[in-house]
C-alpha positions in Angstrom: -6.3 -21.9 6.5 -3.9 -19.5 7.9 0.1 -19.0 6.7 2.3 -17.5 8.4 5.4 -18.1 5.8 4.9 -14.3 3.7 6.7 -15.7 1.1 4.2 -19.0 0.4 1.2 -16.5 1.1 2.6 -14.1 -1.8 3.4 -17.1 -4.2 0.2 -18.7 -3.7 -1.7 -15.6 -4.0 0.2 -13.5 -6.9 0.8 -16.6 -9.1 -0.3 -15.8 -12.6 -1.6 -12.4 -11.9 -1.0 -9.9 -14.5 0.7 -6.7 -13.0 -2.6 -4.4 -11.5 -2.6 -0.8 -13.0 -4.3 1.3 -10.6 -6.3 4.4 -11.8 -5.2 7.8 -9.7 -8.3 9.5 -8.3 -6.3 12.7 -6.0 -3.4 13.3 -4.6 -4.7 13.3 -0.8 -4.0 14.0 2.5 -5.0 12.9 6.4 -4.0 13.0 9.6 -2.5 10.0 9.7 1.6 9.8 9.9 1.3 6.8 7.0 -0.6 8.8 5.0 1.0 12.2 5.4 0.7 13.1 1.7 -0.5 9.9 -0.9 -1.8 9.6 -4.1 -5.4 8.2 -3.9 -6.4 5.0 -5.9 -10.1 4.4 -7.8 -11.4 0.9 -5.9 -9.9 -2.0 -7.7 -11.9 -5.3 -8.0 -9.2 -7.3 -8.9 -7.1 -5.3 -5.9 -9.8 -6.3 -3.7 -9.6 -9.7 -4.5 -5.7 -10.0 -3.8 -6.4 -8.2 -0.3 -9.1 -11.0 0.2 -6.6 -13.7 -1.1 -4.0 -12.6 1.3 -6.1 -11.8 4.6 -7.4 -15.8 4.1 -4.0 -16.8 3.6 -2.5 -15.2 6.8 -3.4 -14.8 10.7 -2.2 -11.1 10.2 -4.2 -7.8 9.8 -7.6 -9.2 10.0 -9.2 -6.0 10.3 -6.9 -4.1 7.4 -9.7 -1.8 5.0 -8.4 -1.7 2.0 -7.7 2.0 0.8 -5.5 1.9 -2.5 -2.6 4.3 -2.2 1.0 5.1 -2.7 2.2 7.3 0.0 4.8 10.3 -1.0 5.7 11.3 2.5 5.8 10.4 6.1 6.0 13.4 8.1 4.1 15.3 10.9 3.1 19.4 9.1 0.7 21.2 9.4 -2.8 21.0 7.0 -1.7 24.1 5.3 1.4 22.9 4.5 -0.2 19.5 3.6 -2.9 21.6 1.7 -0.3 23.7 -0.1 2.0 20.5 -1.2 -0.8 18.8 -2.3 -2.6 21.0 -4.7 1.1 22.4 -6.1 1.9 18.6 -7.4 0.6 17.1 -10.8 1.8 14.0 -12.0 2.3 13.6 -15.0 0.4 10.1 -15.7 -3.1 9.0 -14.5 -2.2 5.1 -14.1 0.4 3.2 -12.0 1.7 0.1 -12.9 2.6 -2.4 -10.4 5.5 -4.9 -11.1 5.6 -7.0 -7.5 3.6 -7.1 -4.1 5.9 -7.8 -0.9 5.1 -8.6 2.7 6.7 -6.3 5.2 6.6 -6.6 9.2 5.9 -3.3 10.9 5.6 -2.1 14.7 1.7 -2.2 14.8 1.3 2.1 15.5 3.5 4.0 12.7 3.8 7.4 14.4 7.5 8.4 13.7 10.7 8.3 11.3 12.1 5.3 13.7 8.6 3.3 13.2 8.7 3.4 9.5 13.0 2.7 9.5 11.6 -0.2 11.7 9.4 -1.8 8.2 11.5 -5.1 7.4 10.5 -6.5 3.8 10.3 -10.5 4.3 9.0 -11.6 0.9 8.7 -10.1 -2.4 6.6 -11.7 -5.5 6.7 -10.3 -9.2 3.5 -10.3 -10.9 3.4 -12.1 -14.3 4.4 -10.7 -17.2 
């Protein structure tokens, strides 16, 4: 059954989880405005699981793919600036640690500053400790 209340879909789903620490793969790059520059995230079965969790508990994003990531900027460059950027950074762990998921509405094509000022968090859930 479908919820659209974000803040029972998160609760239901995220109840007794323990925080997911994501394993960094590269620090990427694309095409794509969202994913300007992003660290990249080693496939997650407990991840996927949430993402399953959540797309049965909500009419919304029915066709998301799950691609773990943590995006550092949002801004149109060119590849070699994108290329240069990302082979200059090393971080300086090789895990992240989540603390809490939240649901956040966004105009459905992110292409510019405005879209992403647009993002409107409507419910956040801490993982347990």
């Amino acid at each position: 059954s479908t919820n659209e209340n974000p803040a029972a879909v998160l609760k239901e789903t995220f109840c007794n989880i323990t925080p997911p620490c994501l394993s960094i793969t590269a620090i990427n790059y694309s095409a794509e405005f969202t994913k300007t520059l992003f660290v990249e995230f080693r496939p997650d079965e407990l991840l996927a699981s949430l993402n399953e969790k959540l797309r049965a508990g909500s009419a919304s994003q029915p066709k998301y793919q799950l691609n773990p990531h943590l995006s550092l900027i949002y801004k149109t460059m060119s590849p070699e600036t994108k290329t240069e950027i990302a082979n200059s950074l090393r971080l300086p762990f090789d895990e992240v640690l989540f603390a809490s998921a939240k649901a956040v509405i966004s105009p459905a094509r992110i292409e510019s500053p405005a879209d992403v000022e647009a993002w409107r968090v409507v419910a956040e859930e801490s993982f347990a400790e």
